[in-house]
C-alpha positions in Angstrom: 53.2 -66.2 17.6 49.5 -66.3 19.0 48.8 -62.8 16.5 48.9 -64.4 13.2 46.9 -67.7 14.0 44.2 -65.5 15.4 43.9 -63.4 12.7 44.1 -66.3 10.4 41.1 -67.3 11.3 39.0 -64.1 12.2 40.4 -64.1 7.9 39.1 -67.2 7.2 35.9 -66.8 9.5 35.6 -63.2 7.1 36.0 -65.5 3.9 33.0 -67.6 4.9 30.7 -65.0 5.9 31.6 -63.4 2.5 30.5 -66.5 0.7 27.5 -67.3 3.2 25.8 -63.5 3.4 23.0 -62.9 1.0 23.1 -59.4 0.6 25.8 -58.0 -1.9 27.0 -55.1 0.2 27.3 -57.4 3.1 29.5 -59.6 1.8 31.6 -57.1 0.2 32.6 -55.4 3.3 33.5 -59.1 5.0 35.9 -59.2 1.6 37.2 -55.9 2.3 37.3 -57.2 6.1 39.8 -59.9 4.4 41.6 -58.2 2.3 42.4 -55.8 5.5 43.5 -58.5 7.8 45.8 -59.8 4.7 47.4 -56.0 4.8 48.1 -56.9 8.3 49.7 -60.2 8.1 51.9 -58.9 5.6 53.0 -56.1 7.6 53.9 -58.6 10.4 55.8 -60.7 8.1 58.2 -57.9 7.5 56.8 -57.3 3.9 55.5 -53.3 4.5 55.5 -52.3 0.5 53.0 -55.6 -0.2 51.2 -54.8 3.3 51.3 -51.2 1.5 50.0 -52.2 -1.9 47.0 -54.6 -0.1 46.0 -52.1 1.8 45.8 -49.6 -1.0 44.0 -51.6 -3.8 42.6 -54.6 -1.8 41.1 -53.0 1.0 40.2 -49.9 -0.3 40.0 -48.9 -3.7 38.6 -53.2 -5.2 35.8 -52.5 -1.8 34.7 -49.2 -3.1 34.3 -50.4 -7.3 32.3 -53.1 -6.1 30.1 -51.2 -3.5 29.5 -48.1 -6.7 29.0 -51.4 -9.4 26.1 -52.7 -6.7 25.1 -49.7 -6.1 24.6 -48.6 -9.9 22.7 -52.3 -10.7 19.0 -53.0 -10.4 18.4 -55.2 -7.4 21.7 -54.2 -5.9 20.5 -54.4 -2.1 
């Protein structure tokens, strides 16, 4: 029971890094950092094809169109 509340709040300690960091790319891998953890959770709550499907498109493919768009703007970090 201790597994979830603790990485509930490493999640939620992600989340506010993500919205305190400065730098773009920075706070894009604390997202992806979320989005991972959220794969996790739903694993543990016996719910592997959303755990799947987070993993997938949250975690990995939303984390690498926003690291290419940052990449391809001016300024981008």
């Amino acid at each position: 029971m201790i597994l979830p509340v603790l990485l509930t709040a490493v999640m939620l300690a992600g989340a506010l890094a993500a919205a305190v960091f400065r730098e773009p790319v920075s706070a894009v891998i604390a997202l992806g950092l979320v989005s991972l953890i959220a794969a996790v959770l739903f694993y543990l709550l016996q719910a592997p094809d959303v755990a799947m499907a987070e993993a997938a498109i949250g975690t990995g493919l939303t984390t690498a169109i926003f690291l290419i768009a940052i990449r391809r703007t001016e300024g981008g970090g």
